[in-house]
Every structure is written in C-alpha cells, then in structure tokens.
N, C-alpha and C positions, 0 to 999 in steps of 0.2 A: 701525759706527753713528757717524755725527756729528750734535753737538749744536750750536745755535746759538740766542740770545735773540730774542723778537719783545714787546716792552715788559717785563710782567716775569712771564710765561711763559717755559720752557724747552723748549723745542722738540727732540725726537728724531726722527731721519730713519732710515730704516731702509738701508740701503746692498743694493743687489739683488745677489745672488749668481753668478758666473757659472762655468758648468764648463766645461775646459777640456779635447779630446781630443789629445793628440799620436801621430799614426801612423805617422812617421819624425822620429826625432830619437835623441836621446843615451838614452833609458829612454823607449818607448813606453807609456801608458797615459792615463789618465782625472785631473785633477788638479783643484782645488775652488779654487783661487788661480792669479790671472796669474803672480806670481814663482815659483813653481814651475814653471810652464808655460815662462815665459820659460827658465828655464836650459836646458830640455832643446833649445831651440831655435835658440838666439842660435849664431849662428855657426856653425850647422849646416847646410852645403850641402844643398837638398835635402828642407829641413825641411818637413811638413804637418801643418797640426795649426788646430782650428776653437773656437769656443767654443759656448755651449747654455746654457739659460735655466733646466734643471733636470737632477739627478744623473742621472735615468731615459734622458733624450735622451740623455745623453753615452753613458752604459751601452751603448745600444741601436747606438749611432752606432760607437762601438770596435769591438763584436761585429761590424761589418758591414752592420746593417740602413739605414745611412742610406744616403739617395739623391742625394747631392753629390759625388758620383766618388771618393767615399775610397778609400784601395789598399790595400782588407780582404781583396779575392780573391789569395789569394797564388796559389795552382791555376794559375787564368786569367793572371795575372802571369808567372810561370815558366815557361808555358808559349810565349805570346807573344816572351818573351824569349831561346827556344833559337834560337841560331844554326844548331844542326845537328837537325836533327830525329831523332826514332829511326828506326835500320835497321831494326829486325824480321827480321832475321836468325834463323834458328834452325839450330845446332849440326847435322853431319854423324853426329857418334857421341854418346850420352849421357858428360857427365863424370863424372869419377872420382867425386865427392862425393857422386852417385846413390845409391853403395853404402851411406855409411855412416848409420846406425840414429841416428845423434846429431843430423843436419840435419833442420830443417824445413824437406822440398822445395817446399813451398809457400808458401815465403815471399819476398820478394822483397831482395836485396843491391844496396846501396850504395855508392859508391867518389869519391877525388877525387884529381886530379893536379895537381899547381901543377910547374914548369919555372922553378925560381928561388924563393926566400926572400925577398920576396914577389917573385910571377914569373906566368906567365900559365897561368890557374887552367879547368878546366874539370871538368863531374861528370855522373855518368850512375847511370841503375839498372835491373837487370835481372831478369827470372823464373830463381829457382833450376831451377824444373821444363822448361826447356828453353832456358836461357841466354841466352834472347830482348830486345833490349834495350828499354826501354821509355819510357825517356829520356835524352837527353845534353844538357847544355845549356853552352853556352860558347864560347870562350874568353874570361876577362876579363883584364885587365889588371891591374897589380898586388893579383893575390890572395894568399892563402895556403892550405895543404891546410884547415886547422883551420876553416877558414870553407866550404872546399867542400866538406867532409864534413857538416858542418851544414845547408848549405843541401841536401844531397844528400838526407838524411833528411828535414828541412821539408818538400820537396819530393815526395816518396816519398808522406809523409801524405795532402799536403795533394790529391795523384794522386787516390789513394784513397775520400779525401771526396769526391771530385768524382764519383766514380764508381760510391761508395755499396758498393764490392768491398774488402774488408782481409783483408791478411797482414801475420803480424810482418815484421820487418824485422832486417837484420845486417848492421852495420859494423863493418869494424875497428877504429875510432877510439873511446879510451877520453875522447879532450876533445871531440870531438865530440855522442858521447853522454850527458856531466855536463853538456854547455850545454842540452840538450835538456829529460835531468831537472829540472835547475833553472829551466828557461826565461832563460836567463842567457848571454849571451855575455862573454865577455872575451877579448879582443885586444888586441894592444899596434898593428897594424896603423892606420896614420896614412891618411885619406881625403884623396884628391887629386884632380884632374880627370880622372886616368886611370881610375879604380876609382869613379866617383859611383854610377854604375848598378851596381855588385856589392854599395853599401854600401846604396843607395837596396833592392837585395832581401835585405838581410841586417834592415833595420829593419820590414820587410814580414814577414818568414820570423817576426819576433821577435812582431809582433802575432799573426801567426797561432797560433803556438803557447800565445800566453797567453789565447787567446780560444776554443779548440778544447780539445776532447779526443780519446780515438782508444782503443778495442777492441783494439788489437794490444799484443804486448811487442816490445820494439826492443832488439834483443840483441847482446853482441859475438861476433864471428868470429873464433873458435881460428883464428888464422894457424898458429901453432906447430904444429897439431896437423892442421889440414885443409887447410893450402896457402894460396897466396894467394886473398882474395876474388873469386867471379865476376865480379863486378863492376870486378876492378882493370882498371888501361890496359895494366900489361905494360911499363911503361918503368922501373923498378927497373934 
C-alpha cells in the first residue's frame, strides 16, 4: 500500500498483487511476490516462469492448464526427447525372477547408467512380465546416476498418466526414491552448457511430480536378494 497527500486528505492506493509461476528454475512453484520469484530465477539458465493477476490463474497455470506453452507435460516432453526410442524386444526364455512369489510381475522396473562421476547419463524402463523395454531415453552429457534414476521413475509415471494404465514401479535407488517421496531433489551437480537440457527435464520432472499424483507404490528392488534389476544396462 502506498500513501501520498492531495491538499489535506490522505490518500491510500491499493498496490495490485501479482502471482508469480516458476516452471524451471531453482524450487519450481506458485510465489505471491516478484523477490521470491526473482531468486529462483536470476541466473538460471533456462529459466520459465510467467506472472497472473490472481492466485487461482497461477494454481491452474502450474498444474498445466494454461495455454502459453508452459512445459507442464513432462510425458510428452520425455518422450520427444528420447534419442533412442524403445526396442520392444521381448525375451527368448522367461527370467529367473518369474519364479519368485515376492515380485510384482506386473509391475514395471526402472534403471540408470551414467559412464563417469558426472559422465554421460542415460535411463530406460521395462515390463517385468516379459522384459520388454518400454523406454530408453538418452544419452546426456554431464549427468549423474541419482538424477537418472529420478528422472527414470518421473518418467515411468508420468508414461502411465498418459496412458491412463499403472503398475507400481522398482528401483534400486534408495536417493532416488526419497527425491521422489519428498518431491525434492538435491544434487550437488553444477549446470553447464553441456547438461542444460538434462537440467531443463529434471526442473520439468520436479513440476510434474508436485502437481500429480499416481495410484501405484514405487518400491525398492532387493538387489541382494533378486539379482540385479531388469532394467539394469549390464555394464557394472
């Protein structure tokens, strides 16, 4: 509110409010103030983020309903952005995990490879019930595992949604799956020109899942106990 005199009246102006979405930056959400807005933005390669004239708009606009190309579809995103498209391959002989009473064969497993600390990252996922792949997407440039298992699972979801079909989901990764739970990433990983577009769907991956929900549980995979996951690459 700012005040100012007009003879000897006081005069209050009312100051109009503006909301503020950020949909790639440092903490994607909804913010009621530009300095808030600004932090998550300012020297964020990459950055998207709109404002709106009431809380409702912004709400509506986050969640994906707006119609100014916001990068709410992560699905459609992810999938445009496979380099390799899935094989659809399906297994010679059933695997060994068939057998056992503990797996949900109908669920589908997770995996991610990086080749370097950060090194060149790629992630796929596949049907338990016939090993079939069903996405691969990558390779990026300076990634790390803990981001492609993340994105692996967002990814897996976000399949799902699109296609209105769910099974839980198993990954090995126990920090991949707490960024999940919490909807929270932490990485010490530093964004460069190399990795803009890994980080650009990692900021994407993060709207998605705080604006979604999902029917399935997303569960870890007894490595110790079942072998390694369907889904791994095999290059251990």
């Amino acid at each position: 509110m700012d005040e100012y005199e007009v003879g000897v009246r006081t005069i209050t102006k009312k100051m109009k409010t503006k909301y503020y979405v950020v949909w790639v930056g440092r903490e994607p959400g909804v913010y009621d103030n530009w300095s808030d807005c600004e932090e998550q933005i300012l020297n964020f390669p990459g950055a998207k983020y709109k404002s709106f004239s009431s809380a409702a708009e912004a709400a509506q606009a986050f969640r994906g309903n707006d119609d100014d190309g916001s990068p709410s579809d992560l699905g459609t995103l992810l999938i445009a952005a496979s380099e390799h498209r899935a094989t659809m391959q399906v297994p010679t002989h059933a695997p060994t995990y068939m057998t056992n009473p503990d797996i949900d064969k109908d669920a589908w497993a997770v995996d991610a490879s990086c080749q370097g600390n950060p090194g060149i990252m790629e992630y796929r996922g596949v049907e338990l019930a016939t090993g079939r792949q069903i996405f691969k997407v990558g390779p990026f440039q300076d990634g790390t595992n803990n981001i492609g298992e993340f994105l692996a699972i967002v990814h897996a979801l976000a399949e799902m949604h699109r296609r209105n079909e769910w099974h839980n989901i198993y990954s090995d990764s126990k920090t991949a799956l707490a960024w999940v739970r919490n909807r929270q990433v932490k990485t010490q990983l530093k964004q460069t020109d190399r990795n803009a577009k890994l980080f650009e769907l990692l900021g994407r991956g993060l709207v998605w899942i705080r604006s979604h929900t999902w029917p399935v549980k997303i569960m870890k995979w007894q490595t110790e106990l079942w072998g390694e996951i369907p889904a791994d690459f095999g290059r251990k």
